[in-house]
Residue frames relative to the residue before (quaternion, step in Angstrom):
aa qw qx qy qz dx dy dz
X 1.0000 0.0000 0.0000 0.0000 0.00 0.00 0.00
X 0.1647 -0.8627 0.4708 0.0840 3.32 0.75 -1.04
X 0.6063 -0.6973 0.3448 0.1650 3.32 -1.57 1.01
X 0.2688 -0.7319 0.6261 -0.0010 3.74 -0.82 1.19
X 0.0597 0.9495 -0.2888 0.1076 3.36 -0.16 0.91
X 0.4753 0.7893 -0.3422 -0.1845 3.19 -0.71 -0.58
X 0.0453 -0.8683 0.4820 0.1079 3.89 -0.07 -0.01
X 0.4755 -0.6246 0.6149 0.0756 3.65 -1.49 0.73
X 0.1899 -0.7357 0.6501 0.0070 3.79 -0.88 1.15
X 0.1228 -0.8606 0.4835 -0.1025 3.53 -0.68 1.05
X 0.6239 0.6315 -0.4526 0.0847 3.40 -0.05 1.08
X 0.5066 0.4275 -0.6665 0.3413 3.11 -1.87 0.94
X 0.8502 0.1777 -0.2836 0.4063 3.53 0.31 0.36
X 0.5564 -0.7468 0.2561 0.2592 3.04 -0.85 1.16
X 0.6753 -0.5367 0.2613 0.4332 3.86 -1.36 0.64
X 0.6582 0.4035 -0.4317 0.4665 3.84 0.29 -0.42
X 0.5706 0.4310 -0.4940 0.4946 3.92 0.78 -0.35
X 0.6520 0.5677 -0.3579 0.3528 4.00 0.36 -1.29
X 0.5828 0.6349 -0.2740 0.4269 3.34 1.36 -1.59
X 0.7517 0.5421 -0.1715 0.3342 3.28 0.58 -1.68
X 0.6462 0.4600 -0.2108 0.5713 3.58 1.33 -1.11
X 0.7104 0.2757 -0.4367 0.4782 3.77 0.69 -0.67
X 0.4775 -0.5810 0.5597 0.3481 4.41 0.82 0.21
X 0.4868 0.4585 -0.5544 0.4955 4.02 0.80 1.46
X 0.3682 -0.6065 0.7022 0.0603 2.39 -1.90 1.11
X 0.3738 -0.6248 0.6092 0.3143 3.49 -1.38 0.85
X 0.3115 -0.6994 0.6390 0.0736 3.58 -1.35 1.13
X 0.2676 -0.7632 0.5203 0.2741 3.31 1.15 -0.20
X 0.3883 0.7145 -0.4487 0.3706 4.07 1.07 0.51
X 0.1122 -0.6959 0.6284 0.3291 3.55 -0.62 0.24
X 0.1681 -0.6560 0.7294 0.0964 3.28 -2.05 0.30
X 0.0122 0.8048 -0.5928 -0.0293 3.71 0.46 1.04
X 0.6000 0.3295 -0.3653 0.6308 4.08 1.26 -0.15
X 0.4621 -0.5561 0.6589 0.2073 3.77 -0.30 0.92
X 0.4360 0.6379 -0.5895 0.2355 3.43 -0.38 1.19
X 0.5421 0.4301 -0.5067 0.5143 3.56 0.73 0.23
X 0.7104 -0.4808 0.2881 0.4257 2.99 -1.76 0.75
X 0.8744 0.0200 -0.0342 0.4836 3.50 1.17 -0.92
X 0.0279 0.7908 -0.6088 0.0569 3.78 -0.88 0.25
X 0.1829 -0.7546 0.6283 0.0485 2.94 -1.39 1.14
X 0.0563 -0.4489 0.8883 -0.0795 3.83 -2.19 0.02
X 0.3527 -0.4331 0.8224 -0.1081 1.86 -2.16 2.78
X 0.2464 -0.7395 0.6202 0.0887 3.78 -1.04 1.27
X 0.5776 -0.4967 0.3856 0.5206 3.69 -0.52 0.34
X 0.8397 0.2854 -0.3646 0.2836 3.06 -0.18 -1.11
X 0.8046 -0.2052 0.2462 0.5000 4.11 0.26 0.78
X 0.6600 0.5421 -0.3735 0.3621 4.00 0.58 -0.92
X 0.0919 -0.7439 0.6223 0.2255 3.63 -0.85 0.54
X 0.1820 -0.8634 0.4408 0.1645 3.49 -0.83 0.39
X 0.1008 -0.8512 0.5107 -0.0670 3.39 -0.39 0.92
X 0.4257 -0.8031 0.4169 0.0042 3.16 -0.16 2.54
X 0.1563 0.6269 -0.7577 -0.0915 4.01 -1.05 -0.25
X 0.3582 -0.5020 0.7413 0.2649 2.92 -2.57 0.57
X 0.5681 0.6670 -0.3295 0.3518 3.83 1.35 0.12
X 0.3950 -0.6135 0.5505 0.4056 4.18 -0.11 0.40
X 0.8938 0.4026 -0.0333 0.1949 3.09 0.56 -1.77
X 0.2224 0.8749 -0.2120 0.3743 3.35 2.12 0.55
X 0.7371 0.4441 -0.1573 0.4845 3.36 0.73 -1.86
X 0.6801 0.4963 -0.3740 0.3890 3.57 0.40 -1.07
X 0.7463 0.4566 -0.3023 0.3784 3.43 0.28 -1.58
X 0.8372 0.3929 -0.2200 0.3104 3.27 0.90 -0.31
X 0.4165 0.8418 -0.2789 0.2002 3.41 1.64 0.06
X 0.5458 0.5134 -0.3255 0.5767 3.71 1.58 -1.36
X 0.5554 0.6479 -0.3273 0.4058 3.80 0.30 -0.36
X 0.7769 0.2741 -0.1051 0.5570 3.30 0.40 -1.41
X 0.6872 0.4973 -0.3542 0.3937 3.79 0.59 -0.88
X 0.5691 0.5351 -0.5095 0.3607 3.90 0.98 0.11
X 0.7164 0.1990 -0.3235 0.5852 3.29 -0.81 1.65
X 0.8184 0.0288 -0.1614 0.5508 3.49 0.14 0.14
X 0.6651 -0.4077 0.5165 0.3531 3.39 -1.53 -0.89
X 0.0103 0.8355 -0.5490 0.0222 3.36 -1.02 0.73
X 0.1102 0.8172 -0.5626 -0.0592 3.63 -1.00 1.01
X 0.1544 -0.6410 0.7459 0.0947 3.71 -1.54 0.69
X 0.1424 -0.7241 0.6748 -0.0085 2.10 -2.40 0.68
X 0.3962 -0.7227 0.5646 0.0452 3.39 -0.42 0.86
X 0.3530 0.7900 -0.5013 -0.0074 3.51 -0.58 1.22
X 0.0795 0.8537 -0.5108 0.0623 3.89 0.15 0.70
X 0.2028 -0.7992 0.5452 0.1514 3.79 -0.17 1.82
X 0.4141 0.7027 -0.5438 0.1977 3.77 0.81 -0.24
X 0.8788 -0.0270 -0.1358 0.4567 3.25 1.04 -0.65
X 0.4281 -0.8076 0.2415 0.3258 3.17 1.91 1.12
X 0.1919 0.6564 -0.6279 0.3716 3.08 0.63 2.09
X 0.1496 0.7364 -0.6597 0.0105 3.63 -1.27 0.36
X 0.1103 -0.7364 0.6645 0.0625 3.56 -1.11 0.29
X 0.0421 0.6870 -0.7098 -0.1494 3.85 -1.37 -0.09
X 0.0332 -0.6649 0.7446 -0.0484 3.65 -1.47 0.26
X 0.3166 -0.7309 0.6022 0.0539 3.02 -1.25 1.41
X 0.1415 -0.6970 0.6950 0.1057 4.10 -0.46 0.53
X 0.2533 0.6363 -0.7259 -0.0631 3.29 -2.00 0.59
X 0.8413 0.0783 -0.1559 0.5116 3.21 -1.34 1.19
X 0.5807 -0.7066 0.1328 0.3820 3.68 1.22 1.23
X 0.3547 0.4587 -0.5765 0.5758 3.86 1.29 1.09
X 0.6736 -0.3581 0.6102 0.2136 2.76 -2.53 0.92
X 0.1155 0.7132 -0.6899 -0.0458 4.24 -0.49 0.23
X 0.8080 -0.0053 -0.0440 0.5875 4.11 0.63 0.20
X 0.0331 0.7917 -0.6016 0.1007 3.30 -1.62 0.41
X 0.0570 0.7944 -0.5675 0.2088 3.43 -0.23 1.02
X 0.0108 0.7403 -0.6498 0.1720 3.53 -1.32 1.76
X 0.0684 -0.7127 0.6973 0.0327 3.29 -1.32 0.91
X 0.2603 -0.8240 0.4736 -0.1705 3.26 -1.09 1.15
X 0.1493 -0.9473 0.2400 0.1504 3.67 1.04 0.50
X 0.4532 0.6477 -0.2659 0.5517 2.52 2.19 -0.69
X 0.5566 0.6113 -0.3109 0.4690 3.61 0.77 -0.27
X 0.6373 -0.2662 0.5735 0.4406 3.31 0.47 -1.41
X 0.6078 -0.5601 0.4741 0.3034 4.01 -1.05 1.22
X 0.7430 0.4069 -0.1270 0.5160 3.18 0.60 -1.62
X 0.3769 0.7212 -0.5332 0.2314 3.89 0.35 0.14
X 0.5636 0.6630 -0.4377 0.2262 3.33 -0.66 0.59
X 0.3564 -0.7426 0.5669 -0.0091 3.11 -0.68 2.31
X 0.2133 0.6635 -0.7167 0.0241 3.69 -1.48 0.74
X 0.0617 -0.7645 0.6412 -0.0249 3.08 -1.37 1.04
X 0.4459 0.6092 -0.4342 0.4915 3.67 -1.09 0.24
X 0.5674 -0.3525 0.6970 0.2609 2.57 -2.63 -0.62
X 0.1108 -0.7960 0.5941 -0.0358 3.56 0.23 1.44
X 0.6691 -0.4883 0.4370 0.3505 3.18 -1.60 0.62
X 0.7191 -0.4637 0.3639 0.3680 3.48 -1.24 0.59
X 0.9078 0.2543 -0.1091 0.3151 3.23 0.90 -1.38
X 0.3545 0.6484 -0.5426 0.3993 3.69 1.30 0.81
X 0.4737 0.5799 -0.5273 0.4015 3.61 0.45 0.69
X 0.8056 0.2295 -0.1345 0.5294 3.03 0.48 -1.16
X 0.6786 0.4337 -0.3819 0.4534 3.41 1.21 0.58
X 0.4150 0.7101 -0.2286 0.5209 3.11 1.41 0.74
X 0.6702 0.5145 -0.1167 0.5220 2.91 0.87 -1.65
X 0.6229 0.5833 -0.2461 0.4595 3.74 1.18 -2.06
X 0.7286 0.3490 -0.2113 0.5502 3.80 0.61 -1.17
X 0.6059 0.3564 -0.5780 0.4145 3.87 0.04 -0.05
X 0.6667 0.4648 -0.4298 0.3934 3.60 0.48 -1.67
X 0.7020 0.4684 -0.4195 0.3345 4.14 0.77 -0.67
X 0.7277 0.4245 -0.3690 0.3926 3.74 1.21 0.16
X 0.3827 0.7022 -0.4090 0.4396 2.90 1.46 -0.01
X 0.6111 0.6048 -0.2589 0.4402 3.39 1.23 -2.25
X 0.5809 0.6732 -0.1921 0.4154 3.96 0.91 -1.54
X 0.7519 -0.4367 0.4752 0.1345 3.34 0.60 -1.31
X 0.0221 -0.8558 0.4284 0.2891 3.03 2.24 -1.24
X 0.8969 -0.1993 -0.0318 0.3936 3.61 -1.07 -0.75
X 0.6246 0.6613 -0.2770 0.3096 3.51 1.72 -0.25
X 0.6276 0.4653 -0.3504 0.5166 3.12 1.23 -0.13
X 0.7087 -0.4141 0.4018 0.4060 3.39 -1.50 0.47
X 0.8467 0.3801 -0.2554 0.2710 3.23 0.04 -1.24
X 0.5423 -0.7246 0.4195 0.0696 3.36 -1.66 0.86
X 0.3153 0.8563 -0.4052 -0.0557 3.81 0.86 0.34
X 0.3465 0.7398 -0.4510 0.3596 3.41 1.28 1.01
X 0.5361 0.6484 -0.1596 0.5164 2.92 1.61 -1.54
């Protein structure tokens, strides 16, 4: 069946501001199986995280949260082994990167001021589909 996702990375501003901009209340409930619609975790190092059972969740909600700090989402739905991420600061798009299988194994759009390290992650995941088989084999390590 597979996973439909998405979730929001938060840092520089604190959780009761993040809360407040994304319109969540703390329930004070854990959800250690991600089964509410949503659920969140402050990581040590500063990142707030903010969980959906919803693809369509992170995006709409990113320019919002990223004023004052930094903000990333992600978008993951293996049904048809699409995923995307996009980084937001100070409520502009600054990067954005999507793979699509439907497209093609090797699919994968980035634009922007990408993170230092999607070169050399890039590079690690083509040379591993290549390693796989490239587009003939079943298996997806772009995705």
């Amino acid at each position: 069946m597979g996973f439909s996702i998405s979730w929001i990375g938060v840092q520089g501003l604190d959780r009761e501001t993040i809360l407040e901009r994304l319109e969540l209340v703390d329930t004070s409930e854990a959800d250690q199986e991600n089964r509410a619609q949503l659920s969140w975790a402050q990581l040590p190092d500063g990142w707030t995280i903010i969980f959906s059972n919803r693809t369509d969740y992170a995006e709409a909600k990113l320019a919002a949260v990223s004023m004052g700090g930094v903000a990333v989402g992600c978008e993951v739905n293996e049904r048809v082994m699409y995923c995307s991420a996009r980084g937001y600061r100070e409520g502009v798009e600054v990067w954005s990167i999507s793979h699509d299988a439907e497209n093609g194994i090797y699919d994968l759009i980035a634009e922007g001021d990408l993170p230092a390290a999607f070169p050399a992650i890039k590079a690690r995941l083509v040379a591993d589909q290549d390693r796989e088989g490239g587009e003939e084999e079943g298996v997806d390590m772009i995705f």
